[in-house]
C-alpha positions in Angstrom: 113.0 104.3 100.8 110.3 106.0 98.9 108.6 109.1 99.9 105.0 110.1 99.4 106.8 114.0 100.0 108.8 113.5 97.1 106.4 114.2 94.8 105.8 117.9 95.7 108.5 118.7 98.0 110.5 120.3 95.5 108.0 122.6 94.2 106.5 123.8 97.9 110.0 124.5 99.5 112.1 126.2 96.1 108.7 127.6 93.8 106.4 128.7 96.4 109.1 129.9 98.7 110.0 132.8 96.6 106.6 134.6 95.7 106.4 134.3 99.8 109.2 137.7 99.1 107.2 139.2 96.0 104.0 138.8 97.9 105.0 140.1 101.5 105.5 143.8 100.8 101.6 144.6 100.4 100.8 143.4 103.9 96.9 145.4 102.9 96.5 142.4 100.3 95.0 139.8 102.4 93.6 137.4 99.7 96.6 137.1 98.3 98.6 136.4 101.8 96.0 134.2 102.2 96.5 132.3 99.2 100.2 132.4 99.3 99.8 130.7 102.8 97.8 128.1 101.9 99.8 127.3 99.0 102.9 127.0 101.5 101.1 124.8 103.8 100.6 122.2 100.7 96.5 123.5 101.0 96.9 123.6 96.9 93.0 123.6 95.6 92.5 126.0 98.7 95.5 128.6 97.0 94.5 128.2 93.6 90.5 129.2 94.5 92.2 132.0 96.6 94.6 133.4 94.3 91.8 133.6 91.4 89.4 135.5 93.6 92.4 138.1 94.0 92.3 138.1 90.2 89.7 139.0 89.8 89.4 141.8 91.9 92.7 143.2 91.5 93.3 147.0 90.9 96.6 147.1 89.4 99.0 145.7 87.4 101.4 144.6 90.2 98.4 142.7 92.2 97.6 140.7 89.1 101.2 139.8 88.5 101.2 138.6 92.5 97.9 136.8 91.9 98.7 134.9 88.6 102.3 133.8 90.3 100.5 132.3 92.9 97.8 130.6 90.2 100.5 129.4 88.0 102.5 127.8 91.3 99.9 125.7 92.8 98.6 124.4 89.5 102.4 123.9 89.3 102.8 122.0 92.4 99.2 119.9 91.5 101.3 118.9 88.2 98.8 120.6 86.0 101.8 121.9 83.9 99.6 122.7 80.7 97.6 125.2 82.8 100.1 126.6 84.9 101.9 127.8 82.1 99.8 130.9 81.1 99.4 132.4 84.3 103.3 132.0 85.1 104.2 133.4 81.9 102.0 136.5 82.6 103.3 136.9 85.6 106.6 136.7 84.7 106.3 138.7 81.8 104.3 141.5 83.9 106.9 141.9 87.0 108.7 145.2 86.9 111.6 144.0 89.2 114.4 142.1 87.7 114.6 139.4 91.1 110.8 139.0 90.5 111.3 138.2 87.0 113.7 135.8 88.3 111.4 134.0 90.7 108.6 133.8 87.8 111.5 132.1 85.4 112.4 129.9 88.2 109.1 128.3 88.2 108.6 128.2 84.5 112.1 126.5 84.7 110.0 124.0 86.6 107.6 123.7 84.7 108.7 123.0 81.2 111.0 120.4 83.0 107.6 118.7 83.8 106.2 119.3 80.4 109.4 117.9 78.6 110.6 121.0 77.1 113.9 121.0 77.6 114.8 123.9 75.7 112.4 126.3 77.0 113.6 124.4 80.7 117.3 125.8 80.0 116.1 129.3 78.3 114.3 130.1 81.7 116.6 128.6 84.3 119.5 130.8 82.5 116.7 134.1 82.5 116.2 133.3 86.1 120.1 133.2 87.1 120.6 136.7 85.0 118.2 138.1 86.8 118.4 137.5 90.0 121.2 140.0 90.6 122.6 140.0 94.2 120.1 138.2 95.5 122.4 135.3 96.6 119.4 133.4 98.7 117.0 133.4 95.7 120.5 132.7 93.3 120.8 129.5 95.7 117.2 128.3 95.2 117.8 128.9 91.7 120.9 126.9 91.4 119.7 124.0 93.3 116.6 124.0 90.7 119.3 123.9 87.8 121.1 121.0 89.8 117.7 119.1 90.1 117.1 118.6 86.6 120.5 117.7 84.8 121.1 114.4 83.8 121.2 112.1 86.5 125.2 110.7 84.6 126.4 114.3 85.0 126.5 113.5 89.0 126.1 116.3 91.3 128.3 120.1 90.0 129.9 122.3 92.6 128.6 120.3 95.6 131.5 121.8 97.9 130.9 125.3 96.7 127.5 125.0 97.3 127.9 123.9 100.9 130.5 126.9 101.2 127.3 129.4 100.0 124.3 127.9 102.4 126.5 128.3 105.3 127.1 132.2 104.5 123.1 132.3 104.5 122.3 134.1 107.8 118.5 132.5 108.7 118.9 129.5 110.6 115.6 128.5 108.3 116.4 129.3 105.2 120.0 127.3 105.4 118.2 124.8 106.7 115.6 124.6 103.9 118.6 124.8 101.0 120.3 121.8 102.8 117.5 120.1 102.8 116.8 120.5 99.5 120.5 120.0 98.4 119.9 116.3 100.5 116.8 115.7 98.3 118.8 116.0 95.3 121.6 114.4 96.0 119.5 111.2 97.5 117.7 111.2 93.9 120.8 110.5 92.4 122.5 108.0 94.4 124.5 110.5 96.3 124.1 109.6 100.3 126.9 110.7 101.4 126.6 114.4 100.2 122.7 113.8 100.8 123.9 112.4 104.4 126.0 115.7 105.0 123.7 117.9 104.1 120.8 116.8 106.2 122.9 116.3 109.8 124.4 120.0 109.3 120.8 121.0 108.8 119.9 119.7 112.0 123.1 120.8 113.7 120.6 124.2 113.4 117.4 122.2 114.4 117.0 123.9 117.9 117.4 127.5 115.9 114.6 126.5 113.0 111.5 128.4 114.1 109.6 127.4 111.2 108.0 124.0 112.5 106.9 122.4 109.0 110.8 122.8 108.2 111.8 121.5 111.3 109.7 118.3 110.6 110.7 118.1 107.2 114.3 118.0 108.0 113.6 115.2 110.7 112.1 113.0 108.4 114.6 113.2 105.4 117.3 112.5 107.7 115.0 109.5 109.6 114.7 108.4 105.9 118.2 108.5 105.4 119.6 106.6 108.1 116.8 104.5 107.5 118.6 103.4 104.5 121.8 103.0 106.0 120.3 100.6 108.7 120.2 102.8 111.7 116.4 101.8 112.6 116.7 103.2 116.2 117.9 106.5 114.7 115.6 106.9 112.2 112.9 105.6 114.8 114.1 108.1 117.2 113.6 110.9 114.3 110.5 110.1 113.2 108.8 110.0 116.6 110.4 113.2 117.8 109.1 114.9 114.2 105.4 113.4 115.3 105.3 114.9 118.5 105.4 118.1 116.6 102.2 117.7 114.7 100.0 119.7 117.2 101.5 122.7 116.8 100.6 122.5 112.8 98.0 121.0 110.4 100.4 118.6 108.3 99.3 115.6 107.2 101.2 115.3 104.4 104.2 115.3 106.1 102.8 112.8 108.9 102.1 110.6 105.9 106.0 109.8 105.4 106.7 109.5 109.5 103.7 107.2 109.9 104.7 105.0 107.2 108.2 105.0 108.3 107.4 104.1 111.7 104.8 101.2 110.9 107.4 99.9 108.8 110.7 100.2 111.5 108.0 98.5 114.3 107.3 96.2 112.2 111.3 95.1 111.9 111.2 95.0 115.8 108.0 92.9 115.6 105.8 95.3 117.1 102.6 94.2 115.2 100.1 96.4 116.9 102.2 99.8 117.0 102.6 99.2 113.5 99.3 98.7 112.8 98.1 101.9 114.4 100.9 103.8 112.9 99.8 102.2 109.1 96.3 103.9 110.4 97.1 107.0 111.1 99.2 107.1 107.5 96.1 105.8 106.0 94.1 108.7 107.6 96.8 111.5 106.4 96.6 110.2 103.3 92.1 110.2 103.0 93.1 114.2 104.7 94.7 115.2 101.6 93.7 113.1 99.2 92.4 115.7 97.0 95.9 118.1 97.1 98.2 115.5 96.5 99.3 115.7 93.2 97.9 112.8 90.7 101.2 111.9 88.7 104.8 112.6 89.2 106.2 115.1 86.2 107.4 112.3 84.7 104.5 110.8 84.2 104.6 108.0 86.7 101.9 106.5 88.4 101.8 108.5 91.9 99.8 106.0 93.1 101.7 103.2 92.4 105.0 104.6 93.1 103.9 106.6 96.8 100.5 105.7 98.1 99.2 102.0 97.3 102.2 100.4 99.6 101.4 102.7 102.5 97.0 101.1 102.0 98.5 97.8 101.9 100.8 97.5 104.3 97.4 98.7 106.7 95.8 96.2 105.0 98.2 93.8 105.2 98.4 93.9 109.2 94.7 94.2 109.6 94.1 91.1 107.9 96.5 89.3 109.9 94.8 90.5 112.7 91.5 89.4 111.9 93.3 85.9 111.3 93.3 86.0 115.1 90.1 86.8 115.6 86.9 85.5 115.9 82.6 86.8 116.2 82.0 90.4 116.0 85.6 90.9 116.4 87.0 89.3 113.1 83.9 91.1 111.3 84.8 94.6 112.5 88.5 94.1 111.8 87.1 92.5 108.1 85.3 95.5 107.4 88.4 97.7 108.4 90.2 96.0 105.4 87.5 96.4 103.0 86.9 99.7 103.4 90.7 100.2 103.0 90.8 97.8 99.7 88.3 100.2 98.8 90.4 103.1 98.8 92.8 101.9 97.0 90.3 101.0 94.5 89.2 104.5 94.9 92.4 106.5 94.6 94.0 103.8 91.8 90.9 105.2 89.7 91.4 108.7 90.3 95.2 108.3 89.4 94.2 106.6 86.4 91.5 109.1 85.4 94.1 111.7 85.6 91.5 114.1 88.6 90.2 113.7 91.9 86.6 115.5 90.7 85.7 112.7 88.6 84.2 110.1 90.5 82.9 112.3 93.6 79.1 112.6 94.1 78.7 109.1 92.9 75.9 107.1 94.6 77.5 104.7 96.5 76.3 101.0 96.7 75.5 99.4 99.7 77.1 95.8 99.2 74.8 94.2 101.8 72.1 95.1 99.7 72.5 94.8 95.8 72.0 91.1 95.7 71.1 88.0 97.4 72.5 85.9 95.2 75.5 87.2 94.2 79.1 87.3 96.5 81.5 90.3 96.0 85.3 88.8 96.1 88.7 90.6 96.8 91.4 88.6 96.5 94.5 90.5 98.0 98.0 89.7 96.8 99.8 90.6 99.8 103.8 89.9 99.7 103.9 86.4 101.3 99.9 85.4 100.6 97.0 86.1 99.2 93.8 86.9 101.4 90.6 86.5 99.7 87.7 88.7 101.2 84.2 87.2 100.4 80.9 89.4 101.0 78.0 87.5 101.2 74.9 89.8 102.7 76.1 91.1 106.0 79.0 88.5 106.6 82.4 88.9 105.6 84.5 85.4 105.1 88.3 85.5 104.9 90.4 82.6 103.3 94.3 83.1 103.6 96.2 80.8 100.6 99.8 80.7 101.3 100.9 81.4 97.8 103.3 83.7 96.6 103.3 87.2 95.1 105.3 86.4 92.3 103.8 82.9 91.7 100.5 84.4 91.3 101.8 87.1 89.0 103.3 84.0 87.1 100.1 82.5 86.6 98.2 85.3 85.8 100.6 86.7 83.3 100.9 83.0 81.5 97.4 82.7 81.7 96.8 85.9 80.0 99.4 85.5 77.3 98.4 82.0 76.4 94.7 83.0 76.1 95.3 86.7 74.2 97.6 84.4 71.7 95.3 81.6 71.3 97.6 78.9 72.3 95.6 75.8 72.5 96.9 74.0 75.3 99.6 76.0 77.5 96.5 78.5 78.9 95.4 74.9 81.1 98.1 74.6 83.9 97.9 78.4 85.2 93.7 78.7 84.4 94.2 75.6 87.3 96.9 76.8 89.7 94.7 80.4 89.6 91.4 78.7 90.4 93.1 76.3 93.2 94.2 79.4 94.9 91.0 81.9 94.3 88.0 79.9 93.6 88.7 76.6 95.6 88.9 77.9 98.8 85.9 79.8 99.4 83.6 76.6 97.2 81.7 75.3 99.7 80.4 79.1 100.8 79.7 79.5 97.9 77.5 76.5 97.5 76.3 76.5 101.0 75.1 80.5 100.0 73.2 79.6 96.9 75.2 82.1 95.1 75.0 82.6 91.3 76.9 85.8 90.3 80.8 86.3 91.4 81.4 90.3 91.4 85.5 90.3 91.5 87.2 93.6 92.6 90.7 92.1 91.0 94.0 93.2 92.4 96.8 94.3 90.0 97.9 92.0 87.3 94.8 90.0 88.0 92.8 92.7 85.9 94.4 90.8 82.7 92.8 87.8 83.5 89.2 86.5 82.6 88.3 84.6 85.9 85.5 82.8 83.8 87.7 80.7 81.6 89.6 79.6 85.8 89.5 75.9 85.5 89.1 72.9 88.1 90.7 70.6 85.4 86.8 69.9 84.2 85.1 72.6 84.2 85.3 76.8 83.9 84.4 78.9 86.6 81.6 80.2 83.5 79.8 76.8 83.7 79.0 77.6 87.6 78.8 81.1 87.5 78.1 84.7 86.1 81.1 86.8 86.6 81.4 90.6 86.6 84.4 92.6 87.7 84.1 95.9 89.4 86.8 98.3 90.1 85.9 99.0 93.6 82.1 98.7 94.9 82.4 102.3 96.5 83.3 103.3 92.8 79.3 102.1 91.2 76.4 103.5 90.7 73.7 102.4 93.3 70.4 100.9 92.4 68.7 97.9 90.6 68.3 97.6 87.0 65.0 98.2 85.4 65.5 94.9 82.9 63.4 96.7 80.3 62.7 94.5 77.2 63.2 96.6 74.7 66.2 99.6 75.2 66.9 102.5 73.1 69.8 102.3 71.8 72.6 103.9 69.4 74.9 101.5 67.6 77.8 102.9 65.8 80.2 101.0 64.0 83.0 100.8 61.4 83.5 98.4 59.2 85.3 100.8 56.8 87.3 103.1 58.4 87.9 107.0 56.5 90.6 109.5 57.3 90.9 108.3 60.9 93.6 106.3 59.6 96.4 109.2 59.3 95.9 110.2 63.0 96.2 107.1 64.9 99.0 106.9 67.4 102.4 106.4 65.7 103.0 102.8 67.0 99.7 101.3 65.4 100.3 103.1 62.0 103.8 101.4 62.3 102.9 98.2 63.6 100.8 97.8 60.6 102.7 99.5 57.7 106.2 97.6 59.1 105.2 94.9 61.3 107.7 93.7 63.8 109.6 90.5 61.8 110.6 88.3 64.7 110.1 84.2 65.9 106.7 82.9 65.4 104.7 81.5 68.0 104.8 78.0 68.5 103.1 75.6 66.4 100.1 74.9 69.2 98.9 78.7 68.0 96.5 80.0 65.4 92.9 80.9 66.3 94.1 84.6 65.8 90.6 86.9 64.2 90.7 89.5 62.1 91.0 92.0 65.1 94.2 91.8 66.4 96.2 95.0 64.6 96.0 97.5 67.4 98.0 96.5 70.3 101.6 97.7 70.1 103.6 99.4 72.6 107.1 101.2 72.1 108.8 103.2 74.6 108.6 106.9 75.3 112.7 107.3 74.2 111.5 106.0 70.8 108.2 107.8 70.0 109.6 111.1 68.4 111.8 108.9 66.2 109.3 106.9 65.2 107.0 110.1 64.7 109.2 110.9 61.8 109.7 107.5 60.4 105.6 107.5 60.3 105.2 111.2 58.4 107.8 109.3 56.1 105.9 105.9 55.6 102.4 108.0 55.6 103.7 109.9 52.2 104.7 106.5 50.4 101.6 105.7 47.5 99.4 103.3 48.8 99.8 103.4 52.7 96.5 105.0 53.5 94.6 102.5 51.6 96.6 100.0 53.1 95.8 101.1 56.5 92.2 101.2 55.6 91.8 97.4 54.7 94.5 96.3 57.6 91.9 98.0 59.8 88.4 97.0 57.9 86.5 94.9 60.1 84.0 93.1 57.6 81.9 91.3 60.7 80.4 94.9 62.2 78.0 95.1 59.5 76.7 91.8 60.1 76.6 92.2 63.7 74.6 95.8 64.0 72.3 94.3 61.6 71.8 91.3 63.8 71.6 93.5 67.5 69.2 95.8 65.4 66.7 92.7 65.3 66.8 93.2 69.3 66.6 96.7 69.9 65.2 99.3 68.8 67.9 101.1 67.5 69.8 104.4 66.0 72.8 103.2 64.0 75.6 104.6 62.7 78.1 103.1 60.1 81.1 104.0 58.1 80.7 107.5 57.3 77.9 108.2 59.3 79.8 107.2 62.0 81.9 111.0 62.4 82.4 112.7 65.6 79.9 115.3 65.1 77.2 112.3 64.2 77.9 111.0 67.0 77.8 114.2 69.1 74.6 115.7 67.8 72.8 111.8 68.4 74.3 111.4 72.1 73.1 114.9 72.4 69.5 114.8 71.0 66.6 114.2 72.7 66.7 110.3 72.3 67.5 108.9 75.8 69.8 106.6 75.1 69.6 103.6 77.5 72.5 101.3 75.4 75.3 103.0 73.5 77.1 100.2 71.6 80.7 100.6 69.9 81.6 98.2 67.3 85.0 99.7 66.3 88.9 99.5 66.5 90.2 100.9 70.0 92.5 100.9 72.5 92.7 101.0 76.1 96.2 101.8 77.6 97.9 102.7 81.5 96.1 105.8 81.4 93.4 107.8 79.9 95.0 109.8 77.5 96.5 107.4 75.6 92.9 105.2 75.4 91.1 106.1 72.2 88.3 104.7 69.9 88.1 105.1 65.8 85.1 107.1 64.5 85.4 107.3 60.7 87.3 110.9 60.6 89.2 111.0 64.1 89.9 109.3 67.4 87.5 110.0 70.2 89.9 109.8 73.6 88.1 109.0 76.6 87.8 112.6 78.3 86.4 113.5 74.4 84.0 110.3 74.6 83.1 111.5 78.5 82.0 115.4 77.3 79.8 113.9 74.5 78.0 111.4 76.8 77.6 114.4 79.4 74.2 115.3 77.0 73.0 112.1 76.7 69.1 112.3 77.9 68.8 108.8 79.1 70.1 106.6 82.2 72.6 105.4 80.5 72.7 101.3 81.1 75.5 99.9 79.6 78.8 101.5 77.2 79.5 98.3 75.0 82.6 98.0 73.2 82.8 95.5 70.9 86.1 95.6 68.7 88.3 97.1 71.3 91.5 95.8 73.3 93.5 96.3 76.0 97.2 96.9 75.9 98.8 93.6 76.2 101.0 93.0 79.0 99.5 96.5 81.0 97.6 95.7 84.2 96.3 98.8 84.5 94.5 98.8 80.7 91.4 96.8 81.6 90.7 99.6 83.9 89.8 102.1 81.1 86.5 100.0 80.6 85.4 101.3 84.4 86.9 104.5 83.6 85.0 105.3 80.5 81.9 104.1 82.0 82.3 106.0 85.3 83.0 109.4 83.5 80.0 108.3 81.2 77.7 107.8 83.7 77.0 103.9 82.8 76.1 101.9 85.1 77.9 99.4 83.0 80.3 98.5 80.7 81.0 95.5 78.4 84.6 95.6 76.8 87.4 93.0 75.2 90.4 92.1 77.5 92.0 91.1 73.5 90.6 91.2 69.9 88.9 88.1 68.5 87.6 86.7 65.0 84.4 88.9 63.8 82.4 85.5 63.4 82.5 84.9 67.3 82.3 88.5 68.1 79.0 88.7 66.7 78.1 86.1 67.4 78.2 86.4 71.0 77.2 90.3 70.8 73.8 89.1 69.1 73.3 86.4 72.3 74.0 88.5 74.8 71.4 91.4 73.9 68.5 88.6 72.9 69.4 87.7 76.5 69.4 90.9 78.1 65.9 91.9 76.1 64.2 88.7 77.8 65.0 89.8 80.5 68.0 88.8 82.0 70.7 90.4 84.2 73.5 91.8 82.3 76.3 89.2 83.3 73.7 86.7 83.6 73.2 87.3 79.8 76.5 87.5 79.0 77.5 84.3 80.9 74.8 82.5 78.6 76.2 83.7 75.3 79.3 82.9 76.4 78.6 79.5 76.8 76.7 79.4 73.5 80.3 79.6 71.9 81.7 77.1 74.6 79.4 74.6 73.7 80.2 74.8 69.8 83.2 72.7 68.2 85.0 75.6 66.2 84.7 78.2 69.3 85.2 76.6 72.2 88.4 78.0 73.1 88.6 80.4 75.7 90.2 83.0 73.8 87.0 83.4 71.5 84.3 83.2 74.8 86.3 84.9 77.5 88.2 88.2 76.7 84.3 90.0 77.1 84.4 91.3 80.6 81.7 93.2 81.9 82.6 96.3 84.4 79.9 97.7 87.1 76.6 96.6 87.9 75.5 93.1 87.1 72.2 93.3 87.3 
């Protein structure tokens, strides 16, 4: 099974555990003992502001060394490889003793693992086992390191002879902490049985470990094992003997992997409500260290995905089932239980994406209850077996359960989206239907009965891709009944009405002609455009393609530095800039500043004006922007730092596009982005509308699920601010230019009126 530990273990129990030996012989240098001891107890932010205090008030060369090891290994166990790197280095290249310099290459062994370097990875794994000398407990943590990151086809080297050397180690904890270790490797590469050995010689010693966090450690890798092999009532038995332990010790992290495990074994005996309580009490771990637990795994995969989002919804999961049993203030209580935990996920699936935990803190939360009268704020939940769909509507919270599959629903939605980012003329009708039949239908008649006008959608995994306005009844769109907004959690939005001024400032930037931006797009795009992909057509039902479709590409990561080359190659050939240049022209921005000029008064910058420092010194001045509009080739990808926007001479990446918004004078009302598309196929893409307007400080943002025709882009673009200048709501205005395009006979398609979503607040 997996294991939120997983993702740090390593690094706490064979990094960490050696600068515990270089630190321990000044017993006078509390700050550092102090930081050392919260880096051991997983306490990571806690370390690192510890460790840089000692810095900077350390006397000698030896205390800086101790302090800049510990620096360097809790950003290394946080993941923050690029900035543990320095630190480590100087402490490594600052430590007098040859088994410190061993420890110090140990970690930066670690480290350049994480960071991809490969070569640097072997030069200071081989430094560390020179060093080390005749240290054969720190030449054990060392070897096991080495073992963790070869190939996963070379299988496990010297397994036997390693097993010979932990048994000659003398401290019960310390063989016990090698073994577990060894077990951890082992299980990552399909090795149980040597995993399997490891772990029940470990615990062999378990009435000798003194150290209590190991002792726990060791009883949930082997619950977790036989676990795996079917042995619930041993792995049951494990994991409640390693809970009884947690008052002697403040480890919720570790109580986040027995909790799990034990909702999840109760829940095979049927035990609903211990399960439920026992997903709880993960759920609360998890909120208790939210901020330590690293944000991605150092190969770049989604730690959310992979570690915490099953342990939210499996609470969610039984809590709704539960309120299906309930009624009155019961069912309401139990409701809001589930939303708040939805919420969280919302929450932490942002911060994953944004790459930081800081990010989104100190926003002002919105109180739902209280935003609008006439608007309902809908979950739907894709549970396993069902979908639950969550309605707020003023203080009440509805619940509809549709039995629908997981996977049908991810059929739908992934058809749906497909057909309507392609254009295909008729196969987008049978999924738009099954969708609404399953979302929309069951919750009508509240709706009706509520006078509602607005849906606000918090959309659940693959349904980001889809517009729910172009949802169908078989007669007519959800967009004929309703405004639609999407939020990516209501905890996640800035509180507070609108002011619906009728005239904003605004700064509108576009590029029709793109400059030397062209040479430093990502290496797929350049590709995609120079070589296109030959392959099968679509079929014949297709072609209401625009002029906007060149960005989206994707290529996997074994291919990039191969194609890197292949680029530099095609880049040097006579004629590829310029042909990049006019692939990537988008004629219609001209014509669509100059008609959204007409409606606000307006800063603009086009072509060449449109440069990075423009753009900085404007967002900058003293104009208080209240509308910053985009009209410009762009990409939104899985995660921040591979979303980017064109200016004329460069990209502008999200965390660049967040510093220059930082000086923006204004309230910033809406981030509009008007040429740019998500990555097709990648569920987590639409969230880098949200994400760029939370680290703007928007209060909204209006983006493009695909790339459409120019003609319909601005057309729609100049509707929707006439709209919002006479003073309607944001998605109110937006529903009514979208239906201006609906209503014509060469744009009626969805896939010209419904890729625009708008993310945040509606009003």
């Amino acid at each position: 099974m997996n294991r939120v530990l997983n993702i740090f273990l390593l690094l706490v129990l064979l990094t960490i555990a050696f600068n515990q030996q270089v630190t321990a012989d000044d017993k006078d240098m509390d700050a550092l003992l102090k930081a050392n001891s919260s880096l051991e107890k997983g306490d990571y932010q806690i370390a690192l502001e510890e460790a840089n205090s000692a810095l900077q008030h350390a006397a000698t060369k030896p205390e800086q060394t101790r302090a800049n090891g510990v620096i360097g290994n809790s950003l290394l166990a946080m993941n923050k490889f690029e900035r543990a790197e320095q630190p480590l280095l100087d402490a490594y290249n600052s430590a007098e003793k040859p088994q410190d310099k061993a420890s110090y290459a140990n970690s930066l062994g670690v480290l350049y693992h994480g960071l991809g370097n490969t070569a640097q990875q072997q030069k200071f794994f081989k430094l560390a086992q020179q060093q080390v000398g005749d240290n054969k407990l720190l030449a054990l943590k060392i070897d096991l390191n080495w073992m963790r990151f070869q190939p996963e086809t070379d299988g496990l080297p010297k397994t036997d002879k390693i097993l010979t050397n932990i048994a000659t180690v003398d401290s019960p904890n310390e063989r016990s902490r090698l073994l577990v270790n060894l077990a951890e490797i082992a299980k990552s590469r399909g090795e149980q049985r040597v995993a399997k050995l490891a772990l029940e010689k470990a615990y062999a010693d378990n009435d000798k470990i003194t150290d209590v966090r190991l002792s726990m450690e060791l009883l949930d890798s082997l619950a977790d094992i036989y676990e795996s092999d079917g042995k619930y009532e041993q792995a049951l038995a494990l994991s409640e003997q390693a809970s009884t332990m947690v008052d002697q010790m403040d480890l919720e992290y570790l109580l986040i992997n027995l909790e799990w495990r034990k909702a999840r074994l109760y829940e095979r005996q049927g035990r609903n409500d211990y399960a439920l309580a026992a997903f709880g009490r993960a759920v609360d771990n998890i909120q208790a260290v939210r901020m330590d637990i690293p944000v991605e795994y150092h190969d770049g995969k989604s730690s959310f995905r992979e570690t915490l989002e099953p342990v939210y919804l499996g609470y969610a999961y039984h809590l709704l089932k539960k309120a299906g049993n309930q009624d009155g203030e019961a069912k309401q209580r139990t409701l809001l239980l589930a939303r708040k935990t939805v919420e969280q996920i919302k929450q932490t699936e942002m911060e994953d994406f944004l790459g930081g935990r800081c990010l989104i803190e100190g926003l002002q939360r919105s109180e739902l209850e209280t935003i609008d009268t006439n608007a309902a704020i809908l979950y739907p939940i894709i549970l396993p077996d069902r979908l639950e769909i969550l309605m707020s509507i003023g203080k009440s919270i509805h619940q509809h359960t549709v039995s629908v599959s997981q996977d049908s629903i991810r059929e739908a939605a992934v058809k749906l989206s497909n057909a309507l980012r392609k254009g295909l003329k008729k196969s987008y009708r049978k999924p738009s239907e099954n969708l609404y039949q399953w979302i929309i239908a069951p919750i009508e008649k509240d709706l009706e009965n509520a006078g509602i006008k607005t849906l606000v959608i918090v959309p659940d995994g693959v349904l980001r891709l889809i517009p729910f306005s172009a949802l169908s009844d078989g007669q007519h769109y959800v967009l004929e009944k309703y405004a639609v907004s999407v939020s990516p959690g209501m905890s996640l939005m800035s509180g507070g009405e609108n002011i619906k001024s009728r005239s904003y400032l605004s700064l509108l930037a576009g590029l029709s002609k793109p400059g030397s931006v062209v040479e430093k797009l990502p290496s797929p795009a350049i590709s995609g455009i120079l070589e296109p992909d030959s392959g099968a057509e679509e079929p014949a039902e297709r072609e209401l393609l625009g002029t906007r479709a060149v960005m989206s590409r994707s290529i996997s990561d074994t291919k990039k530095r191969e194609l890197d080359r292949s680029v530099e190659r095609m880049l040097r050939q006579p004629g590829a800039v310029q042909k990049l240049q006019k692939a990537l022209s988008l004629p219609g921005v001209e014509n669509e500043l100059d008609n959204i000029k007409k409606n606000l008064k307006n800063n603009v910058l086009l072509n060449e004006n449109f440069t990075i420092e423009n753009f900085r010194q404007q967002v900058t001045s003293e104009q208080p922007y209240e509308i910053i509009h985009i009209a410009s080739h762009g990409i939104f990808s899985s995660d921040a730092d591979n979303s980017f926007l064109m200016a004329y001479d460069n990209i502008l990446k999200l965390d660049d596009l967040e510093a220059l918004l930082r000086g923006n004078k204004g309230s910033l009302e809406l981030l509009t982005f008007s040429a740019c598309e998500t990555a097709e196929g990648d569920d987590r893409a639409p969230m880098g509308f949200a994400g760029a307007a939370l680290r703007a400080k928007a209060k909204s943002a209006l983006g493009s699920l695909w790339p459409i025709s120019d003609e319909a882009a601005s057309q729609l673009m100049t509707s929707f601010y006439r709209n919002l200048t006479q003073g309607q709501g944001k998605a109110e205005a937006l529903r009514q230019a979208q239906l201006e395009l609906l209503h014509t006979n060469t744009m009626n398609h969805p896939y010209f009126w419904s890729p625009f979503i708008l993310v945040g607040n509606w009003l």
